[in-house]
N, CA and C atoms as an extended XYZ file, in Angstrom:
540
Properties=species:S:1:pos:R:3:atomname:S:1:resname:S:1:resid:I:1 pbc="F F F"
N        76.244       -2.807      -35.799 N   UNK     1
C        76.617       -3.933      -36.634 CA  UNK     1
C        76.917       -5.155      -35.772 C   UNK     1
N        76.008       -5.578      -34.678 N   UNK     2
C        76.315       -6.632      -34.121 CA  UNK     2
C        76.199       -7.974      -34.312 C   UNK     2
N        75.473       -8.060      -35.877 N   UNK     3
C        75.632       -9.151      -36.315 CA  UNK     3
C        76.283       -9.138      -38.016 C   UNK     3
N        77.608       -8.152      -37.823 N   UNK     4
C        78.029       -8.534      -38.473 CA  UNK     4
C        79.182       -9.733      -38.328 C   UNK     4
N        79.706      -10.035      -39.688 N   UNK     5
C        80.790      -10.933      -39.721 CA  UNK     5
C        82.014      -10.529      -40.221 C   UNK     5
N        83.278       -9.933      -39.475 N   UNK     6
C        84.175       -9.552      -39.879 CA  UNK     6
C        85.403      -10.544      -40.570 C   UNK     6
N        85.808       -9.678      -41.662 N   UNK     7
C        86.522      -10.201      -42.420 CA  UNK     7
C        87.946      -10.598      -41.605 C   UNK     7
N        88.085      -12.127      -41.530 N   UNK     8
C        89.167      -12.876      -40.575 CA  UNK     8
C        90.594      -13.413      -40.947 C   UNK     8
N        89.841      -13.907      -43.006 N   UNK     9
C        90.747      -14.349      -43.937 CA  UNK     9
C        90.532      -13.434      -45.590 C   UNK     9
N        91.145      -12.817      -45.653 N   UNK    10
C        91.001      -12.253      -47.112 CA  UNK    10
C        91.505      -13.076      -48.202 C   UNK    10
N        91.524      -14.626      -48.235 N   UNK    11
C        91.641      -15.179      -49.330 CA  UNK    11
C        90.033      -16.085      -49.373 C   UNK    11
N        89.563      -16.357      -48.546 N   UNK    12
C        88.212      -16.718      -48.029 CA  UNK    12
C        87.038      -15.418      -48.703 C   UNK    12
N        87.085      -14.136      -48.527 N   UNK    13
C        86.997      -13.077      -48.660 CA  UNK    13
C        87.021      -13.175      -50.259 C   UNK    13
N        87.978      -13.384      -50.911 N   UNK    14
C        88.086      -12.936      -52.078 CA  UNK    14
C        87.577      -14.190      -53.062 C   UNK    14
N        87.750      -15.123      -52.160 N   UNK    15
C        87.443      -16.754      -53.223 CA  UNK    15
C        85.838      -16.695      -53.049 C   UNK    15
N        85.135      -15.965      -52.093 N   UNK    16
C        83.830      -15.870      -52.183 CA  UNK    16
C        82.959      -14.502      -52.653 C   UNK    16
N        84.025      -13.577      -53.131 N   UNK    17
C        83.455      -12.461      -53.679 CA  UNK    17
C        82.688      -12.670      -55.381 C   UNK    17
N        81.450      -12.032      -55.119 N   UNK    18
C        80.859      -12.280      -56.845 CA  UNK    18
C        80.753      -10.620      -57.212 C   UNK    18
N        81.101      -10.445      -58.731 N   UNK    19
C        80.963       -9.039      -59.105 CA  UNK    19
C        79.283       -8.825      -59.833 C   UNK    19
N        79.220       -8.027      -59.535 N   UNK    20
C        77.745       -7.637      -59.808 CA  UNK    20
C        76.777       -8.168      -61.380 C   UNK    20
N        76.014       -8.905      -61.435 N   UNK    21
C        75.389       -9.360      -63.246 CA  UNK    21
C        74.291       -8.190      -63.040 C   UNK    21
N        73.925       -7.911      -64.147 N   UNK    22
C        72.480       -7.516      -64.315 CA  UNK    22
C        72.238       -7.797      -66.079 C   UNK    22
N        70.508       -7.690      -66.352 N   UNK    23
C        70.322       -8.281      -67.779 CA  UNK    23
C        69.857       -7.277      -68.189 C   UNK    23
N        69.590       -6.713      -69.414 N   UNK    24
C        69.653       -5.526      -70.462 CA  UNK    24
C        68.250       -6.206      -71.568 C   UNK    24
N        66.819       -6.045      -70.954 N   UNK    25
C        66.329       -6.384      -72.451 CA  UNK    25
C        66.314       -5.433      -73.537 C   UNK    25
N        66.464       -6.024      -74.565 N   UNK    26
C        66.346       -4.980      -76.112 CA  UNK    26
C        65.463       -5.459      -77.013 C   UNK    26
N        64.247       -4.550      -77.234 N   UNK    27
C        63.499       -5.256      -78.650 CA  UNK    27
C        64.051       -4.527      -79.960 C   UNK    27
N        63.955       -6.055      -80.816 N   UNK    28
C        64.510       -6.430      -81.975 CA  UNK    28
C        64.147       -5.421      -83.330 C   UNK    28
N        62.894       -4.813      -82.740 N   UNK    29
C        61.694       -4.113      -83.389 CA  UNK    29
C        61.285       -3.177      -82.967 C   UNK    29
N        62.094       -2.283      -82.919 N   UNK    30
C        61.708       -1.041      -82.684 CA  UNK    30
C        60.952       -0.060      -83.499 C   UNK    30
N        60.332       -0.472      -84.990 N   UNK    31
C        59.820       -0.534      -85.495 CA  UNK    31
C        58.375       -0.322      -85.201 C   UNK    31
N        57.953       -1.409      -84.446 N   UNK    32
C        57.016       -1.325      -84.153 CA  UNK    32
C        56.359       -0.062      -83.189 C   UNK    32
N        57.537        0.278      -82.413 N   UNK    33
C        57.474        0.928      -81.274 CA  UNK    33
C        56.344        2.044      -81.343 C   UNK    33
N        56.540        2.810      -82.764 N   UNK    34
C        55.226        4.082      -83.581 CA  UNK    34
C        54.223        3.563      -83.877 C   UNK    34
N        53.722        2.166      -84.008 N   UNK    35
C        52.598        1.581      -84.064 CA  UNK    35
C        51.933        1.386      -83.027 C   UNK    35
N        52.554        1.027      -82.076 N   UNK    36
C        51.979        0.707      -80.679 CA  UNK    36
C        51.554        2.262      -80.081 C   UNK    36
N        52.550        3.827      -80.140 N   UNK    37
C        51.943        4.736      -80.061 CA  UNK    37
C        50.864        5.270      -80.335 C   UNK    37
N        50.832        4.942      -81.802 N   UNK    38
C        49.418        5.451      -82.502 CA  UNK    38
C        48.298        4.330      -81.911 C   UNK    38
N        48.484        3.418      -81.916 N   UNK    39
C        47.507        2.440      -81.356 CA  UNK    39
C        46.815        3.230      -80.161 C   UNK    39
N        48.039        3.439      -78.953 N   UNK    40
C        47.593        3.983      -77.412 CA  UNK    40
C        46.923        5.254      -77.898 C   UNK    40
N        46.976        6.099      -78.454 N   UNK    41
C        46.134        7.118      -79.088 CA  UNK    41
C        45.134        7.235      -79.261 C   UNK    41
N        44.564        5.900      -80.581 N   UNK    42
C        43.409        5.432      -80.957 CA  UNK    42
C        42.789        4.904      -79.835 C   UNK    42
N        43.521        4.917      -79.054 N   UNK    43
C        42.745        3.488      -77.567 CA  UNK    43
C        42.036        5.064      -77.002 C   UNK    43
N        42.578        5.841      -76.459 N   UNK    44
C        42.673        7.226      -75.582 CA  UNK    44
C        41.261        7.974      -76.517 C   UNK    44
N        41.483        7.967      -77.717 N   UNK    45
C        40.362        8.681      -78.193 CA  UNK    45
C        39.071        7.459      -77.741 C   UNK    45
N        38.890        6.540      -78.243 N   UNK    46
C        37.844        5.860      -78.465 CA  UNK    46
C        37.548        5.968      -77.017 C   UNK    46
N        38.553        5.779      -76.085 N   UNK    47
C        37.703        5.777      -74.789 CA  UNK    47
C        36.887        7.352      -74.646 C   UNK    47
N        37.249        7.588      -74.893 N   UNK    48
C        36.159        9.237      -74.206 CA  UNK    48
C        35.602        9.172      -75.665 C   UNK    48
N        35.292        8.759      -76.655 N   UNK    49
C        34.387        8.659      -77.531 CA  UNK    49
C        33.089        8.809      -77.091 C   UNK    49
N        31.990        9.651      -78.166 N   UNK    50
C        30.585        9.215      -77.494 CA  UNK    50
C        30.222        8.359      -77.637 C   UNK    50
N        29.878        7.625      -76.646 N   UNK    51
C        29.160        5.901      -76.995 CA  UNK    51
C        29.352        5.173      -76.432 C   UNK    51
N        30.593        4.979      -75.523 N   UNK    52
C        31.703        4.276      -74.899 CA  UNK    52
C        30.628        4.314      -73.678 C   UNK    52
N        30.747        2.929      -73.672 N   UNK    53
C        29.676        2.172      -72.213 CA  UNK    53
C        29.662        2.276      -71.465 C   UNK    53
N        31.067        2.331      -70.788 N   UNK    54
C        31.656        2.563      -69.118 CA  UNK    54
C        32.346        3.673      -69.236 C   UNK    54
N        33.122        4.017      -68.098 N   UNK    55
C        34.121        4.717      -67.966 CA  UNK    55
C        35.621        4.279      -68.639 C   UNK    55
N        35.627        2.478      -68.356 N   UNK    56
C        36.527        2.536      -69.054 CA  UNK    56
C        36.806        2.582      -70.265 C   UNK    56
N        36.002        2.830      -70.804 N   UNK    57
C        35.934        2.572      -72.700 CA  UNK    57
C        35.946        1.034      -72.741 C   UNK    57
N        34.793        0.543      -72.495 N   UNK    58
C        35.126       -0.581      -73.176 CA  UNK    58
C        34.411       -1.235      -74.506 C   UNK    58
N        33.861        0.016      -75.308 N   UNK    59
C        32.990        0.029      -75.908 CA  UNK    59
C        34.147       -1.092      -77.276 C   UNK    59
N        32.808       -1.314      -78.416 N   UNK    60
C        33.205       -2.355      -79.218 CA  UNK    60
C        34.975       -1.909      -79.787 C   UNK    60
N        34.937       -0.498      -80.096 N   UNK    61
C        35.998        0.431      -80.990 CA  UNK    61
C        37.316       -0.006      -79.966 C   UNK    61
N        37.173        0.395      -78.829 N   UNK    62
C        37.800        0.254      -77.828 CA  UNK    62
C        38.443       -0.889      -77.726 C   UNK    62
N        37.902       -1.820      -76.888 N   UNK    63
C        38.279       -3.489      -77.190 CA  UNK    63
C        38.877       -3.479      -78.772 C   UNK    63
N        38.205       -3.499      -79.568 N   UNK    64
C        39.439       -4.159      -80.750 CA  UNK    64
C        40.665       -3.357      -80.713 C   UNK    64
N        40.986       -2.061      -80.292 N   UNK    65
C        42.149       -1.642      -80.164 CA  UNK    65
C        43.046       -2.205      -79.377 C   UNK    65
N        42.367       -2.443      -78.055 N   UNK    66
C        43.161       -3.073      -76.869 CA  UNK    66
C        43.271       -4.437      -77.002 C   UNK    66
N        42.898       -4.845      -77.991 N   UNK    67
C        43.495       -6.195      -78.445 CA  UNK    67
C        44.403       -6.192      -79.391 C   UNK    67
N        44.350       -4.858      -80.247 N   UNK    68
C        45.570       -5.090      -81.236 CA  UNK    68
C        46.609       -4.846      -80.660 C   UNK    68
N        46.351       -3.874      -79.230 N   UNK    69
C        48.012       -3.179      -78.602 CA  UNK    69
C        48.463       -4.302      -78.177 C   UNK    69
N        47.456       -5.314      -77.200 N   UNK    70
C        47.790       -6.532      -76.631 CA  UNK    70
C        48.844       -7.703      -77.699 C   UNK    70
N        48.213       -7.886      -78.944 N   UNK    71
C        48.847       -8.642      -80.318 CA  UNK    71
C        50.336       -8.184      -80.555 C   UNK    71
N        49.936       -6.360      -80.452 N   UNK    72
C        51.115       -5.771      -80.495 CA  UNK    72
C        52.511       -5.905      -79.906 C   UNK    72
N        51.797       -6.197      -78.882 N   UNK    73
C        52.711       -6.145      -77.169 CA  UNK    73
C        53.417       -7.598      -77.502 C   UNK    73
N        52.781       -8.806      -77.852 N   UNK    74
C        53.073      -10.097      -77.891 CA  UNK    74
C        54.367      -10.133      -79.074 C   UNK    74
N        53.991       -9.279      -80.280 N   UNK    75
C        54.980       -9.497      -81.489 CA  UNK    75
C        55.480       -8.698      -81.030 C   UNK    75
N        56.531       -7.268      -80.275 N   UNK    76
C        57.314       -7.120      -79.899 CA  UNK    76
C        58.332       -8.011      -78.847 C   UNK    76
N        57.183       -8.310      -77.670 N   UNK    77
C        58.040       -9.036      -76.753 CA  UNK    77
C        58.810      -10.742      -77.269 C   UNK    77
N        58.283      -10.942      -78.650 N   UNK    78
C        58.837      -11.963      -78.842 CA  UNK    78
C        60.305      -11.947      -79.833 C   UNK    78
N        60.453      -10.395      -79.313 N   UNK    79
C        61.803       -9.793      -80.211 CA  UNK    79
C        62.341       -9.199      -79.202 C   UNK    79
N        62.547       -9.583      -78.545 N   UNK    80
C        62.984       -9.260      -77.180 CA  UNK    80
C        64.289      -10.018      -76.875 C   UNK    80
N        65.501       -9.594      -76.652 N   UNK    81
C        66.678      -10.163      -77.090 CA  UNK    81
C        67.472       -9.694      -75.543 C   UNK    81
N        68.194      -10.476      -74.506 N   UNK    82
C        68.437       -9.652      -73.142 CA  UNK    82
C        70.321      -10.070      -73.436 C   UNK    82
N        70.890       -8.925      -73.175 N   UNK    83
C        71.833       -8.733      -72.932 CA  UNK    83
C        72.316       -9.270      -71.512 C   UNK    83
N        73.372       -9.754      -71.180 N   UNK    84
C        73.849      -10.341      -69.653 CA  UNK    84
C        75.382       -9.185      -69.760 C   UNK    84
N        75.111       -8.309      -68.705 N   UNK    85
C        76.494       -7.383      -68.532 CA  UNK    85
C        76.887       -8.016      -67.357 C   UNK    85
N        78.047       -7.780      -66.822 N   UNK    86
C        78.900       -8.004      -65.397 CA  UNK    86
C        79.838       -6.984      -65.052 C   UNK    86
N        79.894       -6.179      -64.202 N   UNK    87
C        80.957       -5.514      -63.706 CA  UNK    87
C        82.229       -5.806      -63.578 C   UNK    87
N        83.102       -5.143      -63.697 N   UNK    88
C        84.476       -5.583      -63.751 CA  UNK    88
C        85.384       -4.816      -62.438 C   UNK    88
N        86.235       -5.552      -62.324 N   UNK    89
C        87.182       -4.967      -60.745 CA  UNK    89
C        87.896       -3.805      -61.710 C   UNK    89
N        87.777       -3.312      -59.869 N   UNK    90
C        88.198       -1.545      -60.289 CA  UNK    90
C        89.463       -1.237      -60.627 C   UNK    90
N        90.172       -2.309      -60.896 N   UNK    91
C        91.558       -2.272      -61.357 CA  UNK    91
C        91.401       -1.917      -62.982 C   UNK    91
N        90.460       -2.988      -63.395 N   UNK    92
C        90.252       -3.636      -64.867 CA  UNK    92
C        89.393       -1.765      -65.071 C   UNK    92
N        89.103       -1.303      -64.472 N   UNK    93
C        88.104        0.017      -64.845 CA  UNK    93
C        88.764        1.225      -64.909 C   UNK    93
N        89.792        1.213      -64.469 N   UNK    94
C        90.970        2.033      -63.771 CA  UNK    94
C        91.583        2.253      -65.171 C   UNK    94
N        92.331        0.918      -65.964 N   UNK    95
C        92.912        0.575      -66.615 CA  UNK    95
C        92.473        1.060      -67.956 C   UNK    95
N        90.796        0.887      -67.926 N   UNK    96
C        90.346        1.476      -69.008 CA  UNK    96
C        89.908        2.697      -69.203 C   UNK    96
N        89.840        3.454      -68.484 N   UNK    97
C        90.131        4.979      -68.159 CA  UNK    97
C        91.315        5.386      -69.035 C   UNK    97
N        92.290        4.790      -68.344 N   UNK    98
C        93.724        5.095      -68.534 CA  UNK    98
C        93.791        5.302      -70.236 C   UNK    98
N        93.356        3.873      -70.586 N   UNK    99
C        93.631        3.202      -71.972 CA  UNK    99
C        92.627        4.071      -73.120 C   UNK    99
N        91.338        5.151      -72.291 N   UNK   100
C        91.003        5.861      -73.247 CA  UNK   100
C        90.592        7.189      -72.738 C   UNK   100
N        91.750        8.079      -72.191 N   UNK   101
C        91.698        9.267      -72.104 CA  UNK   101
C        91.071       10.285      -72.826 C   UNK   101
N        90.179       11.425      -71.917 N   UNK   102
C        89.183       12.437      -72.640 CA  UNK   102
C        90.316       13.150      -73.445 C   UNK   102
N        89.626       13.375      -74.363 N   UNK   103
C        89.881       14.427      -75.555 CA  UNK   103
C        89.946       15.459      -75.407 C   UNK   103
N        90.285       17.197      -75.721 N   UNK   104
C        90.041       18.462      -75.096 CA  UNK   104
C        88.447       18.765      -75.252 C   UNK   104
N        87.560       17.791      -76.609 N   UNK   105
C        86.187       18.138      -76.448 CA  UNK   105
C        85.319       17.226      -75.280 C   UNK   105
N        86.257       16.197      -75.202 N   UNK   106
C        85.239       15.284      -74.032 CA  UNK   106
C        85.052       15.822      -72.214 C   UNK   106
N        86.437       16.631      -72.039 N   UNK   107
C        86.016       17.403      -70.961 CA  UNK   107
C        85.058       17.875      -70.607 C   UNK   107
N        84.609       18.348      -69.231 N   UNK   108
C        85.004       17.472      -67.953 CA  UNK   108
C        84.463       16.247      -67.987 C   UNK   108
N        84.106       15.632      -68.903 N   UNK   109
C        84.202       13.914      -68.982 CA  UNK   109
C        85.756       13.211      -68.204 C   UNK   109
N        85.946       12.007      -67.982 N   UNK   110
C        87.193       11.469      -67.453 CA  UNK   110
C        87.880       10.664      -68.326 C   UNK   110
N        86.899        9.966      -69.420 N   UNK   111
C        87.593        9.857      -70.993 CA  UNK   111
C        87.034       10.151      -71.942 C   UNK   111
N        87.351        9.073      -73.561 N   UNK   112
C        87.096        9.303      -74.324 CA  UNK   112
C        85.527        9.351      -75.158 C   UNK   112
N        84.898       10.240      -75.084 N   UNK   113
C        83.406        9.645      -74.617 CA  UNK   113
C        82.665        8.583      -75.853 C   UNK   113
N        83.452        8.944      -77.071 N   UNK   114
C        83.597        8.193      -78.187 CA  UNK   114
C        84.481        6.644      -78.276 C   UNK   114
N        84.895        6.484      -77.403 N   UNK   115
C        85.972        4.639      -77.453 CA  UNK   115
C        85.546        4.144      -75.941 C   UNK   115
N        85.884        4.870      -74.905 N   UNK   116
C        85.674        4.346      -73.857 CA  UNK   116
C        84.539        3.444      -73.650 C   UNK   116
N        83.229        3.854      -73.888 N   UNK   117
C        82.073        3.586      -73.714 CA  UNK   117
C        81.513        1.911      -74.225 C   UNK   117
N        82.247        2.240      -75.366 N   UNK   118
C        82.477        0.867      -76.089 CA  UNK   118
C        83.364       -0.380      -75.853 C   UNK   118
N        84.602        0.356      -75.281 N   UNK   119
C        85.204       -0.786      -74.767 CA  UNK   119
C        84.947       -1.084      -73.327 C   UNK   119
N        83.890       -0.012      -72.581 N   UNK   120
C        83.229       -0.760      -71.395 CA  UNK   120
C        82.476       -2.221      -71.755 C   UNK   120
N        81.602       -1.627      -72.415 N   UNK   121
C        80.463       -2.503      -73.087 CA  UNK   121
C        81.287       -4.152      -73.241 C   UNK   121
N        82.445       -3.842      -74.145 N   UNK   122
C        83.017       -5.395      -74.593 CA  UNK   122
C        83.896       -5.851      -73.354 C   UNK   122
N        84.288       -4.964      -72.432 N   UNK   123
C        84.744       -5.682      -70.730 CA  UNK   123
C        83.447       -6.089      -70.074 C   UNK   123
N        82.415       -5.679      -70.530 N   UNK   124
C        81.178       -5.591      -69.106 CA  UNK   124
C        80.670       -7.139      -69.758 C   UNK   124
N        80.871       -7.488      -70.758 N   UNK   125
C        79.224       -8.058      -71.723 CA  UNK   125
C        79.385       -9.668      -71.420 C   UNK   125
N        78.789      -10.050      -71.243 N   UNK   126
C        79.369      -12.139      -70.878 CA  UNK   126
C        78.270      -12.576      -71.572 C   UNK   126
N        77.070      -12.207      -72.149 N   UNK   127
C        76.136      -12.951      -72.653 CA  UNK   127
C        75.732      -12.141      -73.983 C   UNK   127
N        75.863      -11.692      -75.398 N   UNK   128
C        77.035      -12.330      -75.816 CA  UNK   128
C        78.342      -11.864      -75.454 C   UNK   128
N        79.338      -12.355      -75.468 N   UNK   129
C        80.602      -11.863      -75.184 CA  UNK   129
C        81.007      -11.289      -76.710 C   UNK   129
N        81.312       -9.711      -76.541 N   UNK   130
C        81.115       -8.870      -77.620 CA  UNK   130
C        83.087       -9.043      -78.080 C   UNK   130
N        82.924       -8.763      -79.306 N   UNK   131
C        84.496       -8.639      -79.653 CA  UNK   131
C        84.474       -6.134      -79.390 C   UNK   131
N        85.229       -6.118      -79.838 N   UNK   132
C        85.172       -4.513      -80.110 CA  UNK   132
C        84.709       -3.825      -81.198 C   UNK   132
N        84.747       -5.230      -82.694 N   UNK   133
C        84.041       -4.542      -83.435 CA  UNK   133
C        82.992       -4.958      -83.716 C   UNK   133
N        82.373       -5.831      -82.990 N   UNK   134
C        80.655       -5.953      -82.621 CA  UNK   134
C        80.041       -5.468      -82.136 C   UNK   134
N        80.629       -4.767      -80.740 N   UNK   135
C        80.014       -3.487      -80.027 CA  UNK   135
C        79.843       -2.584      -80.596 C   UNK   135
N        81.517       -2.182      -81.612 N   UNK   136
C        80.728       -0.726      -82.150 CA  UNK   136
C        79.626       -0.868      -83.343 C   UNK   136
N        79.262       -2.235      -83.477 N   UNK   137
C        78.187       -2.568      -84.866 CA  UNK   137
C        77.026       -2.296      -83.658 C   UNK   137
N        77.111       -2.731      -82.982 N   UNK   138
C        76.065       -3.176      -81.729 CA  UNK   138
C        75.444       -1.378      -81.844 C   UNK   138
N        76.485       -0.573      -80.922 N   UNK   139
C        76.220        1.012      -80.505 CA  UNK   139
C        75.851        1.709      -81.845 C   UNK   139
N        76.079        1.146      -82.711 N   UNK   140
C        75.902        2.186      -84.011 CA  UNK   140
C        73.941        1.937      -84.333 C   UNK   140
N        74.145        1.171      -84.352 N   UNK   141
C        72.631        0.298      -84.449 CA  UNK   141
C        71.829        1.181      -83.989 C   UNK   141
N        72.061        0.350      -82.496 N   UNK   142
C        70.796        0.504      -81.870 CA  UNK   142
C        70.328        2.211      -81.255 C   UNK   142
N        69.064        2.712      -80.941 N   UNK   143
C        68.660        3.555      -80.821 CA  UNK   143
C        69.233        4.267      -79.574 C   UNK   143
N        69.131        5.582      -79.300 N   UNK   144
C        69.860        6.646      -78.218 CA  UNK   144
C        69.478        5.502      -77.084 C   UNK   144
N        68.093        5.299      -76.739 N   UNK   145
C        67.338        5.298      -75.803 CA  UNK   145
C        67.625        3.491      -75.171 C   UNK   145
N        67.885        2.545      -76.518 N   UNK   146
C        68.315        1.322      -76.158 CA  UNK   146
C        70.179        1.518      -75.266 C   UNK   146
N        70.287        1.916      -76.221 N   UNK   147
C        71.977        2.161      -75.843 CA  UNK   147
C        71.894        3.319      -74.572 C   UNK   147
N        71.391        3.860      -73.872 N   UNK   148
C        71.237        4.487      -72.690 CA  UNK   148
C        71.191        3.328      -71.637 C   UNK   148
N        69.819        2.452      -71.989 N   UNK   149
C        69.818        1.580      -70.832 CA  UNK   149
C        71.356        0.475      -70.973 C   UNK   149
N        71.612        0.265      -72.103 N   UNK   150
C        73.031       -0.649      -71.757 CA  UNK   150
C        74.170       -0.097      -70.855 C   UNK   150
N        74.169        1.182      -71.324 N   UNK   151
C        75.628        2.332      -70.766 CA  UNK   151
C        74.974        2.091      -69.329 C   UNK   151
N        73.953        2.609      -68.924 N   UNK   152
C        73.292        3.317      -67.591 CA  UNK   152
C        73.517        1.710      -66.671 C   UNK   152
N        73.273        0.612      -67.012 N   UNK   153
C        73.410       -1.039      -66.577 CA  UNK   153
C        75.061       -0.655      -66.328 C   UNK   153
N        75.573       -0.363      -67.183 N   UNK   154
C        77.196       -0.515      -66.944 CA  UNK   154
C        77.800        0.391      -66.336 C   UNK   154
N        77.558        1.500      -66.036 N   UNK   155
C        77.974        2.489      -64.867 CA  UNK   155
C        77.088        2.175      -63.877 C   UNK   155
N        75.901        1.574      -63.292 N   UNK   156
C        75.752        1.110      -62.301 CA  UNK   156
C        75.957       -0.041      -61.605 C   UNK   156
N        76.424       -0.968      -62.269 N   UNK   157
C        77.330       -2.218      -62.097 CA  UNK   157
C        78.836       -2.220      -61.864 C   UNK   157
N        79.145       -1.254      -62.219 N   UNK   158
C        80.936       -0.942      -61.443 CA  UNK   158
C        80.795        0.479      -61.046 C   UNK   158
N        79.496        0.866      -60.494 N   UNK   159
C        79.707        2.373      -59.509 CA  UNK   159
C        79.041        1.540      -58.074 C   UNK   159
N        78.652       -0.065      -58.463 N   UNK   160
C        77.766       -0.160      -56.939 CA  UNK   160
C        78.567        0.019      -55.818 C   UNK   160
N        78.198       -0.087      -54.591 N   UNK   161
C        79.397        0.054      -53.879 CA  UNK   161
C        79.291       -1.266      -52.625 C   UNK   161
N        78.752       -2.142      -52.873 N   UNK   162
C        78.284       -3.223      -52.751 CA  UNK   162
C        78.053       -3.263      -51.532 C   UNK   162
N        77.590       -2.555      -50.897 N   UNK   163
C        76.384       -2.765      -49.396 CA  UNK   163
C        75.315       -3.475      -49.794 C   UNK   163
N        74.698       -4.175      -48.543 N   UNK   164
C        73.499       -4.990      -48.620 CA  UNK   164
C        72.089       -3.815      -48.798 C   UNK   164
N        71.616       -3.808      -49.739 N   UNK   165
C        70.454       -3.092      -49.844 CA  UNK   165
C        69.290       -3.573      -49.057 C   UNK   165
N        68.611       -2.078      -48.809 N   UNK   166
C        67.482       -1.948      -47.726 CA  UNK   166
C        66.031       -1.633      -48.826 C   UNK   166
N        64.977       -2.259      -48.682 N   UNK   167
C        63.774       -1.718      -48.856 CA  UNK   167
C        62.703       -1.493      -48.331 C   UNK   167
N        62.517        0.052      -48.206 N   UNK   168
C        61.472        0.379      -47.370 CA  UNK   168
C        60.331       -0.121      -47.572 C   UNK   168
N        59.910       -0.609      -48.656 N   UNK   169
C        58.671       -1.096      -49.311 CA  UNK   169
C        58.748       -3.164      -48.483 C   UNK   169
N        59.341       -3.321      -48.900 N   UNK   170
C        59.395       -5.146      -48.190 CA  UNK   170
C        59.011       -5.343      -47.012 C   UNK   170
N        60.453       -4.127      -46.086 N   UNK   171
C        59.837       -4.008      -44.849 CA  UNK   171
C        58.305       -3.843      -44.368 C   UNK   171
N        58.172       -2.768      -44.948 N   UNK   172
C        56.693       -2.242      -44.263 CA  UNK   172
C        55.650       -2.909      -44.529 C   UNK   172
N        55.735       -3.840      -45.630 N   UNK   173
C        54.772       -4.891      -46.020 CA  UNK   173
C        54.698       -6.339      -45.078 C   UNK   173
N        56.615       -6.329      -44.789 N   UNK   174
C        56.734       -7.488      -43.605 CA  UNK   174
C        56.029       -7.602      -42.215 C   UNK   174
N        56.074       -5.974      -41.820 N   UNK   175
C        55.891       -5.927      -40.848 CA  UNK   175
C        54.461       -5.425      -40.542 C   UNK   175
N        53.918       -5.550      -41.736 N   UNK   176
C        52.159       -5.175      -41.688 CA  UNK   176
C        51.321       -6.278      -41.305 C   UNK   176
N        52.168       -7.843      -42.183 N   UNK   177
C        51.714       -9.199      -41.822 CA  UNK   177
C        52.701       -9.555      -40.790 C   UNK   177
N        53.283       -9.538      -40.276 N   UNK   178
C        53.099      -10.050      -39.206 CA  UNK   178
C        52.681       -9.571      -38.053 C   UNK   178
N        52.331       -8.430      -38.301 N   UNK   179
C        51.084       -8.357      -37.177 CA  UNK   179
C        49.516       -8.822      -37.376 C   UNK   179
N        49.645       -9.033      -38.542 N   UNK   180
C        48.259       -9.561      -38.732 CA  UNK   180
C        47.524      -11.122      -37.835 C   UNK   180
């Protein structure tokens, strides 16, 4: 660590510390989501259809599918709604532990797996900034699989452990051009 920079002033330290953001997209239309399946289906058959020109299917059947998934793709993503979470200090996380202790069924959980979760959500959330009973309108809503990626954003935003991350992939690409 010889170029690190050791900590000299811990009010310097703390007036320049940022807690972790990350963004959460959610479509509006999940609805659609079984249309777009059956679509990729219809795409999958028509390509190995007999008739199909190329390999890739790009026969006439083909193309109009992969234009409707494409149409498809456009009217979902324009229901596309992104959540802004932020991590909270491990005091404030501590606290909410405390404030919603596991149940004898939530064991070996560490709380309540029914309140806690939710009042992460309305500590974590800054974009919208959720009240408690918007979240639980919010969690009731939305699907297992939406509400996975919100939870999974919010236990990895106050589990980071805030080291500077390494990628093997950047590197090896860095160092491919500049030898070039």
């Amino acid at each position: 660590m010889s170029d690190a920079q050791y900590v000299e002033d811990i009010d310097e330290f703390l007036d320049g510390y940022h807690l972790p953001e990350d963004e959460v997209p959610i479509c509006m239309r999940t609805d659609l989501q079984r249309r777009f399946e059956q679509l990729q289906r219809a795409l999958e058959a028509a390509r190995h259809a007999p008739g199909s020109d190329t390999l890739a299917g790009s026969g006439s059947e083909a193309r109009r599918i992969a234009e409707e998934i494409q149409a498809l793709r456009e009217e979902m993503q324009s229901h596309v709604r992104v959540f802004v979470l932020k991590a909270i200090p491990r005091k404030s996380w501590r606290d909410l532990l405390r404030d919603h202790p596991p149940r004898p069924q939530d064991l070996p959980a560490d709380h309540n797996v029914e309140t806690f979760p939710v009042a992460a959500l309305v500590a974590c959330s800054v974009k919208p900034k959720l009240t408690e009973e918007k979240a639980g309108r919010l969690v009731d809503m939305i699907t297992q699989g939406q509400w996975g990626a919100l939870w999974g954003t919010i236990l990895e935003l106050n589990g980071d452990d805030g080291s500077v991350p390494f990628s093997d992939l950047a590197s090896a690409i860095l160092s491919r051009t500049s030898r070039s």
